[in-house]
N, C-alpha and C positions, 0 to 999 in steps of 0.2 A: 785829168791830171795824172792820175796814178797808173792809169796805158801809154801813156807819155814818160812818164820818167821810169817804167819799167820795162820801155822797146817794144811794147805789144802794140796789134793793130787795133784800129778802128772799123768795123765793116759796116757800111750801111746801105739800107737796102730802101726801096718800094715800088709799088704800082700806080700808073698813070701820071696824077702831078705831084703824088709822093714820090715818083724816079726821080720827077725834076729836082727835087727839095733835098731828091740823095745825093746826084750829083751835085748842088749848087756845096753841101755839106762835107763830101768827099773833097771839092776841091778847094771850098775856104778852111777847111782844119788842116789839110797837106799844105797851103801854100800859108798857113799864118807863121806854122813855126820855123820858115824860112830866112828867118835873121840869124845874121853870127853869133854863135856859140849857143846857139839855143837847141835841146834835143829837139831833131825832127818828131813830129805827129805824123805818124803813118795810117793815112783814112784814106781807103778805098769806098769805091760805091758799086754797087753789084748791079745795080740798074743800067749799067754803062754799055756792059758790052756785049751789043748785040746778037753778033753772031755766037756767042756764048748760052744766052738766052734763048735763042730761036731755035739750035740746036738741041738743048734739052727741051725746053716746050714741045717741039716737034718728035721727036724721040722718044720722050719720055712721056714725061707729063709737065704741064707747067705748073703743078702744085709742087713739083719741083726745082724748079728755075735757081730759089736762093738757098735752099738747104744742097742742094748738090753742088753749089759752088762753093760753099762753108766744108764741104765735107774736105776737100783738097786744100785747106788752106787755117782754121779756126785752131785754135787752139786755147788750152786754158790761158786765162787773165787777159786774154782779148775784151772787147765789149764790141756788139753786134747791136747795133741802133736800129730797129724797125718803125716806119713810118708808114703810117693807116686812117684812112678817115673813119672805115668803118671796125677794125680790130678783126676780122673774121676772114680775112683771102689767106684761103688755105695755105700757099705758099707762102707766107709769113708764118704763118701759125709753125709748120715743119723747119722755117729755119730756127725759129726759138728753141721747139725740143730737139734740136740738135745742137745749137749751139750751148745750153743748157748741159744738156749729157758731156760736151767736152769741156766745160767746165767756164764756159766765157760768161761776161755780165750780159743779160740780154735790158737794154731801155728802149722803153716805147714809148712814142709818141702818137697818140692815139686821139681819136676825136669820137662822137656819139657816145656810147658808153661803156668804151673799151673795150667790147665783144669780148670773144674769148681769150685775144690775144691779152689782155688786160692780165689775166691770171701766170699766166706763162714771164712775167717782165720781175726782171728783179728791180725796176726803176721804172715810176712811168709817169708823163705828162699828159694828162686828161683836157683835151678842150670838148667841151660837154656842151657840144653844138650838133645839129645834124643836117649843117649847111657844111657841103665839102668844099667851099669856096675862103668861105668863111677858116676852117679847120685848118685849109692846105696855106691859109694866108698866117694864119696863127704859127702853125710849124714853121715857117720858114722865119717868121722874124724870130720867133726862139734859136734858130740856127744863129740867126747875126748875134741875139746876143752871148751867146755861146762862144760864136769866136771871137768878138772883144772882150767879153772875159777872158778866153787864152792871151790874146792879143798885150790884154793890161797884164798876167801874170807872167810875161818873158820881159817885159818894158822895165 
């Protein structure tokens, strides 16, 4: 609410069916607060664009992929959602301390037992499972009710 009615973005990120869960997240908090007179919610998903990805993966490193996209874009009072079953892929862990350093809120949504990303989250949701079916199905209904929580507070 408070990246919302102060014009900052949302970024969210992850790996494999935590992409899925980024995008599905990027595009229900952009499209909820699409009613008249409502501030827009600005969430991207960094999971999204490929050749963006592949480039730095390829180039670079792909423990790079989301902190190099935050680098051109993060800003303080942003919040930067990372989503992980295990809490430990390096390129999550890099976009936290950078998004950190630039001053954004980082929340995790974490499953097992929050690896190291756990310490890094200034907010975090723990499903303290180490089924990633199980985990990836947890974060994503937390997603729906997230956005009908927005959903009920513009109504």
């Amino acid at each position: 609410e408070e990246a919302q009615s102060k014009g900052r973005f949302i970024w969210v990120c992850g790996n494999g069916g935590s992409a899925a869960t980024s995008a599905h997240i990027g595009c229900d908090f952009g499209k909820t607060a699409a009613k008249a007179g409502a501030k827009p919610l600005k969430a991207v998903s960094l999971s999204d664009n490929t050749a963006f990805l592949t480039a730095i993966g390829n180039d670079l490193s792909f423990d790079e992929t989301f902190s190099r996209q935050l680098e051109n874009v993060v800003a303080a009072g942003d919040v930067v959602i990372l989503i992980t079953g295990s809490g430990n892929s390096r390129n999550l862990i890099k976009a936290a301390e950078l998004s950190r350093a630039r001053g954004a809120k980082v929340v995790g949504l974490l499953g097992f037992d929050g690896g190291k990303l756990k310490a890094l989250c200034d907010e975090s949701l723990l499903i303290a499972s180490d089924q990633y079916g199980v985990i990836e199905d947890m974060h994503m209904s937390v997603a729906h009710i997230l956005t009908f929580y927005l959903k009920q507070k513009k109504a």
